[in-house]
MARTI-36525 format. One line per 3 residues: their letters; for each residue x, y, z of C-alpha. Coordinates in steps of 0.1 Angstrom, whole numbers, plus 5000, padded with zeros to 4 digits. Example, Ala and Ser with C-alpha at 12.3 -4.5 7.8 and 13.67 -1.06 7.14 Angstrom:
BEGIN
AS) 5123,4955,5078  5137,4989,5071 .
This chain:
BEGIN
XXX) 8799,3853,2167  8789,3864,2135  8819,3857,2115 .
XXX) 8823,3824,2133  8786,3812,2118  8794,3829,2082 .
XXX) 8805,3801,2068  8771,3780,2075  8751,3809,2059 .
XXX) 8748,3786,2027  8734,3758,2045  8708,3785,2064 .
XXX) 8700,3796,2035  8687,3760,2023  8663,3752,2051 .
XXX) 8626,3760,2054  8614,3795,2059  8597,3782,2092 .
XXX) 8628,3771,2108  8651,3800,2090  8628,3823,2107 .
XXX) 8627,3808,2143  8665,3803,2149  8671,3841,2132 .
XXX) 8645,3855,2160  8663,3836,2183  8695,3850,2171 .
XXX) 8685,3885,2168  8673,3879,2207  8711,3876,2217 .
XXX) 8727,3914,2228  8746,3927,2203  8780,3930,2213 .
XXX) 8776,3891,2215  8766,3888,2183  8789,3910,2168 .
XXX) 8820,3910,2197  8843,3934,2213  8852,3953,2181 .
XXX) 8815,3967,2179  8824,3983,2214  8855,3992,2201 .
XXX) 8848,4010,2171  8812,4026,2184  8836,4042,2210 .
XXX) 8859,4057,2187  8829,4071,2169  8822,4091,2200 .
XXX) 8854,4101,2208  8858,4118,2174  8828,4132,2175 .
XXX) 8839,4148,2212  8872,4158,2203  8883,4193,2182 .
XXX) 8899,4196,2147  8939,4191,2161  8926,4157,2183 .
XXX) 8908,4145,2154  8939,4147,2130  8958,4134,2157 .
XXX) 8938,4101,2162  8934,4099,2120  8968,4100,2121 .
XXX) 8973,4070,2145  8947,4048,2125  8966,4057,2096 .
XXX) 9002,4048,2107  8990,4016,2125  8975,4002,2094 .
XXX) 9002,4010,2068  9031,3999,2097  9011,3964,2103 .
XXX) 9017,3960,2065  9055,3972,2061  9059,3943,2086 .
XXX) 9037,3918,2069  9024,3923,2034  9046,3917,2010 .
XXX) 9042,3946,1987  9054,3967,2013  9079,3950,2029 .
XXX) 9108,3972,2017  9096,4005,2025  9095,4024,2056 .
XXX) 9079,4028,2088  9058,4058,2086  9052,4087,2111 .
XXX) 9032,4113,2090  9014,4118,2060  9038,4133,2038 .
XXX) 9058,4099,2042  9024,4083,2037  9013,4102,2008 .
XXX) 9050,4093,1993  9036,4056,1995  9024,4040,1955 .
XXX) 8986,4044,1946  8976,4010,1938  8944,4000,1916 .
XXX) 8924,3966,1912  8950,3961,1880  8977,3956,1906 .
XXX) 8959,3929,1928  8946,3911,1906  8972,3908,1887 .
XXX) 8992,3895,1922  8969,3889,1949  8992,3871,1975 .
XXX) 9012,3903,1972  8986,3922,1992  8978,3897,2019 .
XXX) 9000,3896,2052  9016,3865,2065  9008,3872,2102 .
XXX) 8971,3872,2102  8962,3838,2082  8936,3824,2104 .
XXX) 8916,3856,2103  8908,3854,2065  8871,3859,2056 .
XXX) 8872,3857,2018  8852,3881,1996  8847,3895,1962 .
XXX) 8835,3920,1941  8817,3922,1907  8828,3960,1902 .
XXX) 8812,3988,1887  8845,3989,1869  8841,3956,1852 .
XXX) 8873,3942,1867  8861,3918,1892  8883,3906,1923 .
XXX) 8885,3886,1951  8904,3899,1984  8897,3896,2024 .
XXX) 8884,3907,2047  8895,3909,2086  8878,3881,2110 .
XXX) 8862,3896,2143  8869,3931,2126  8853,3944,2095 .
XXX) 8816,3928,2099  8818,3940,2136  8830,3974,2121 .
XXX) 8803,3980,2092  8773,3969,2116  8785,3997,2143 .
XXX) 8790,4022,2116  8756,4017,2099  8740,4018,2138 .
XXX) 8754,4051,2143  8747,4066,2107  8712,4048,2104 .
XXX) 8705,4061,2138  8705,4098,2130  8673,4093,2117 .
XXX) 8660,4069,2147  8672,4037,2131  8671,4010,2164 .
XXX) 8683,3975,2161  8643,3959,2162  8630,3984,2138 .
XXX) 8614,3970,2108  8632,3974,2080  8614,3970,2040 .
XXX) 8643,3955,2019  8645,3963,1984  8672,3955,1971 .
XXX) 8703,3924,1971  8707,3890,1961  8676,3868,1945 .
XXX) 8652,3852,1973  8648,3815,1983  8631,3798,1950 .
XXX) 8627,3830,1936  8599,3842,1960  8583,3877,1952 .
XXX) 8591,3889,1989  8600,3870,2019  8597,3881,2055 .
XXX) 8634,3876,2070  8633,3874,2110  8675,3877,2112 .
XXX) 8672,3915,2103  8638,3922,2109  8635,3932,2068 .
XXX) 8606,3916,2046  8626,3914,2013  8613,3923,1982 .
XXX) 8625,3910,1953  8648,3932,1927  8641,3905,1901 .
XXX) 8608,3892,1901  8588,3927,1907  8569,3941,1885 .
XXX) 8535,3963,1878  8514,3930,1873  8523,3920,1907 .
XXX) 8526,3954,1926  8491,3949,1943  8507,3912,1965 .
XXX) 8534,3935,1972  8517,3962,1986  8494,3940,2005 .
XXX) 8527,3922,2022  8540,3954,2032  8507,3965,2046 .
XXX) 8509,3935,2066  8543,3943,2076  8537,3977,2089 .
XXX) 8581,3990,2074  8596,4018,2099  8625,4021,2067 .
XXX) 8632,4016,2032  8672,3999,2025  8673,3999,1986 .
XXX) 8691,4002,1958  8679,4037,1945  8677,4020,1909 .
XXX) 8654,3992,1924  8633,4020,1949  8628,4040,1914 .
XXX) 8614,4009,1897  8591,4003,1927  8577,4038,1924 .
XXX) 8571,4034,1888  8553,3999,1896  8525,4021,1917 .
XXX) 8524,4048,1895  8522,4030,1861  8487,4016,1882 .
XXX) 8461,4042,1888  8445,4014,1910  8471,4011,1936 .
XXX) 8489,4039,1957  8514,4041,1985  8500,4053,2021 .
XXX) 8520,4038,2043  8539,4065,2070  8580,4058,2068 .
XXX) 8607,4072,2093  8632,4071,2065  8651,4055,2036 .
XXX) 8684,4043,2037  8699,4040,1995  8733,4031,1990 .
XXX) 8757,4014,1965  8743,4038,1938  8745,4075,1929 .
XXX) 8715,4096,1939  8709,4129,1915  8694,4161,1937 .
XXX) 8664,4157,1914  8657,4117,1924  8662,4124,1962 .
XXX) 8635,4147,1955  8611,4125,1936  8618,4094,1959 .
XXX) 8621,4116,1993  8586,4132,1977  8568,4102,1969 .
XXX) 8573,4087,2003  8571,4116,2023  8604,4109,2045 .
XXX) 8638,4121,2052  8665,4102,2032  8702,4089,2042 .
XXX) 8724,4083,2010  8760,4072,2015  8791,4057,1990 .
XXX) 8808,4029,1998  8827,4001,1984  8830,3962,1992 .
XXX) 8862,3968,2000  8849,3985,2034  8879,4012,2033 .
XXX) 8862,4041,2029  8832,4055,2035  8813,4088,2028 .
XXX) 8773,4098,2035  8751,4121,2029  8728,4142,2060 .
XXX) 8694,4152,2057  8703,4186,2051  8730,4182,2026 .
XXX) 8738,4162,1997  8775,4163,2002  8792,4136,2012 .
XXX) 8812,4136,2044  8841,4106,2044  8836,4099,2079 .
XXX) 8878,4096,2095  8871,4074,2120  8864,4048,2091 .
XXX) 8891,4051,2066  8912,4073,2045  8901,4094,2015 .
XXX) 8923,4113,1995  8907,4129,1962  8937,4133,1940 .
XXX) 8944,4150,1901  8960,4124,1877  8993,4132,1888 .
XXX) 8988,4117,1919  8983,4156,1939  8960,4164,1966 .
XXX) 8930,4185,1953  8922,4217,1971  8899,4236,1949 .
XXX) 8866,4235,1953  8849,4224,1924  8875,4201,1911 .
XXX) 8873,4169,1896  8896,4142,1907  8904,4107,1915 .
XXX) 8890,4088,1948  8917,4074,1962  8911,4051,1999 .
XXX) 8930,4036,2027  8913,4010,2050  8915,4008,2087 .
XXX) 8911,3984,2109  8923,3953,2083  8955,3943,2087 .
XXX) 8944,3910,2068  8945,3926,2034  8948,3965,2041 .
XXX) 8938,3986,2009  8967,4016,2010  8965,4043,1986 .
XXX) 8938,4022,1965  8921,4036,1936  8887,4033,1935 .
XXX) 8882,4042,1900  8857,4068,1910  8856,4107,1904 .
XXX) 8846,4131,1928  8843,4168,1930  8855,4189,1960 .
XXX) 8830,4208,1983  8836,4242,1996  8824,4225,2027 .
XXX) 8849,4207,2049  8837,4196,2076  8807,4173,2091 .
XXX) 8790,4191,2120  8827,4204,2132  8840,4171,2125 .
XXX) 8867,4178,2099  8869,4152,2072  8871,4155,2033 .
XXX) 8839,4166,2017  8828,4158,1982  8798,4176,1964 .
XXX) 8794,4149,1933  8807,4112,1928  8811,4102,1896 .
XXX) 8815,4066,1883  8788,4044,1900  8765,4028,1879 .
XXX) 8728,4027,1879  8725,4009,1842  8697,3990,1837 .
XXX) 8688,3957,1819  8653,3945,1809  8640,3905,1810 .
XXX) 8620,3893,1787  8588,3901,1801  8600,3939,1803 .
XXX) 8611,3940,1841  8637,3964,1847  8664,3949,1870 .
XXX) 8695,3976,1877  8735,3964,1876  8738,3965,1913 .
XXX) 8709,3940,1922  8722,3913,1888  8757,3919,1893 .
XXX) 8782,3939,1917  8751,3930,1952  8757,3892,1941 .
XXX) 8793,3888,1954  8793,3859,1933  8822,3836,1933 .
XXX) 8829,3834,1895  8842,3863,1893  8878,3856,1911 .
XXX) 8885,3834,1881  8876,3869,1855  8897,3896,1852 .
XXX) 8877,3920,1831  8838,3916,1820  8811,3937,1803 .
XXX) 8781,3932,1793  8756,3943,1759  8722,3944,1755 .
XXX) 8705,3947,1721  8669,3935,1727  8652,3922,1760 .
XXX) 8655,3894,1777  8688,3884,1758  8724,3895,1773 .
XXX) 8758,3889,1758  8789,3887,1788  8825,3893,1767 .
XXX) 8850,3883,1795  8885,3880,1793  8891,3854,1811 .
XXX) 8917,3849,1840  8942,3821,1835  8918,3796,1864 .
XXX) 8886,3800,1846  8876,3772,1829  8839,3758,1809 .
XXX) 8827,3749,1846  8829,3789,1858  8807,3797,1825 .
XXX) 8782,3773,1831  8781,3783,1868  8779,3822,1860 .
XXX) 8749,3816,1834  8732,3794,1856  8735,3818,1884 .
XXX) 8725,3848,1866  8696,3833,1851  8682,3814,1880 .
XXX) 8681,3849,1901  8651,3862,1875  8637,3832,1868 .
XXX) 8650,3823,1834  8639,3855,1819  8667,3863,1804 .
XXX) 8689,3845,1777  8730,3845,1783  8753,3843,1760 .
XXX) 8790,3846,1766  8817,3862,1743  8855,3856,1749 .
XXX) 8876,3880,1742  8916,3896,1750  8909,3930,1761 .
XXX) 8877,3957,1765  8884,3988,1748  8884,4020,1769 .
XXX) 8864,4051,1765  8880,4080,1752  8885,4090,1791 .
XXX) 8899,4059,1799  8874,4047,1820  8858,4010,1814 .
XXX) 8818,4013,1801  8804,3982,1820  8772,3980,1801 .
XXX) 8769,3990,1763  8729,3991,1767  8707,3994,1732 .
XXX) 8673,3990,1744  8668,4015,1768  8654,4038,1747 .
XXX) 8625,4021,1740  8618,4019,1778  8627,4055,1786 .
């Protein structure tokens, strides 16, 4: 049901807060399997059968995931067309890694010919800087992510009515400081608009509200800390089940401060918009465990060879499951990771990173001196510009002023610029000036790697 009412989300979106709020209680009345159909039973029951089974079952069923997806796209994705049928994974790993490069260079490539009316277009800004628009599989992938995240929120007593304190995402209706949001239980504080002058509203909403959780941005949950802190006249001292941080790297030392300051547990986890991998953290480890009922990770040296060694350093390379719409095979994430010694996740074997490398938690400042991280201004918009660029990053040299050099793909045009800046700026409130900067390529650090955000001013915020 969900996917089928996606596509009016824009027009929700526009109507009073009143109505928004009734017809979202109404919604979040309905059971779950209705709202989120057969493939939430599906998948919630493969999460248990893994679980159940031992190490040779749970290859075994990996295995069948694996072959189904890549077979579905010999016989309908283009790009694959002319290889053949697989049966193991030495014949999968003999398969090409792809990268973003490769797609959105030739997207219609990637996409199968059988599934067209199950298309649910998405994008990504990219921590890379090389946005890219692909899609996602109808009655599949939504149904999917929201079983997954009730299983892995649940370890911590996550149910679907509790009360969830949002902190992090797209801008708010007219730019509202925090706005309660009956369709997921969440009040929603704003990334953009919060600051220490107006920490003491916020704090007496969320009094009001009474959160069980905390889903943020660990950028954005840093920043709210710092609000209360830089105030001697305010303080938190409100009880909290857990948090729930993601699309960000967490340091040992910040799960720490932020698990400290709040006095609760904390569930950190990597994943990607591309929903085809997916790796979290437990309360007693900071590894992270790629779950294999979700997808396939490889972690692979730049030759393209499996890493074994603990302690290594190599590419993160995923496969999806469960899209046969646009299946990722053998994509390159373009993040590092490093091997654990562990390799398993509570005799669940699966591959087992210690560090992840490559995710951004850059900051930019507005002109009043808010900090507002990457993730909440860019790569959490999804915004729809960025199909038409094909590489982007950003400088700051003094607050409230930001310079975009894009090189352009060959469908953007004066209206995509006008649209991106008026986006961008409308989600803080004007309080920051854009410029843009046009240019043929972005030079590479000296590891190859893209720097998304050449930053100048941090130091006189540090």
């Amino acid at each position: 049901m969900e996917d089928v009412l996606y596509p009016f989300l824009s027009f929700f979106n526009k109507m009073p807060s009143g109505i928004q709020n009734a017809l979202g209680f109404t919604y979040r009345s309905l059971p779950r399997q209705f709202r989120y159909g057969s493939f939430y039973r599906e998948y919630d029951k493969r999460i248990s059968l893994f679980l159940e089974s031992d190490t040779e079952s749970v290859q075994n069923l990996q295995l069948a995931l694996l072959c189904e997806t890549v077979n579905q796209a010999i016989g309908s994705v283009p790009f694959y067309t002319n290889f053949h049928i697989i049966k193991n994974i030495e014949e999968f790993q003999s398969l090409p890694i792809i990268c973003k490069h490769d797609i959105v260079e030739n997207p219609k490539a990637f996409v199968s010919t059988k599934f067209t009316n199950q298309k649910l277009k998405s994008n990504t800004g990219g921590s890379s800087g090389t946005p890219m628009a692909f899609y996602l599989h109808g009655g599949r992938t939504r149904s999917k992510e929201r079983a997954h995240f009730d299983w892995f929120w649940g370890q911590c007593g996550y149910a679907p009515d509790s009360r969830l304190l949002m902190i992090r995402g797209a801008p708010l209706k007219n730019n509202a400081l925090f706005q309660y949001q009956s369709i997921k239980n969440c009040l929603s504080i704003s990334c953009y608009e919060l600051n220490s002058s107006n920490i003491k509203k916020v704090l007496a909403a969320i009094r009001n509200f009474r959160p069980h959780f905390i889903h943020g941005y660990p950028s954005a949950v840093r920043n709210f800390i710092r609000c209360i802190t830089e105030d001697p006249n305010v303080n938190w001292d409100l009880p909290l089940h857990g948090l729930f941080l993601g699309s960000e790297s967490l340091s040992a030392i910040e799960r720490t401060e932020i698990g400290e300051f709040f006095d609760a547990q904390i569930l950190h986890w990597y994943g990607h918009s591309e929903c085809a991998i997916m790796g979290g953290n437990s309360f007693s480890s900071n590894e992270f465990f790629f779950y294999p009922f979700y997808g396939y990770a490889e972690l692979l040296d730049e030759d393209g060879k499996p890493i074994h060694t603990p302690g290594e350093i190599g590419r993160i390379v995923a496969t999806s499951f469960d899209n046969y719409v646009m299946p990722f095979i053998r994509y390159d994430t373009g993040d590092y990771g490093m091997l654990s010694n562990v390799t398993s996740f509570e005799n669940l074997p699966c591959l087992v990173l210690s560090k992840i490398e490559g995710r951004s938690q850059d900051i930019i400042f507005l002109n009043d001196g808010t900090r507002v991280s990457l993730t909440a201004f860019i790569f959490g918009q999804h915004l729809p510009e960025f199909s038409s660029i094909r590489e982007m990053q950003l400088v700051q040299e003094v607050c409230g002023s930001l310079l975009l050099r894009i090189v352009r793909g060959s469908d953007y045009t004066a209206d995509d610029e006008r649209a991106l800046i008026n986006r961008l700026q409308r989600s803080v409130s004007g309080k920051i000036k854009i410029n843009c900067e046009y240019i043929d390529r972005i030079e590479k650090t000296k590891q190859g790697k893209h720097r998304f955000l050449i930053q100048k001013t941090e130091e006189i915020h540090s």
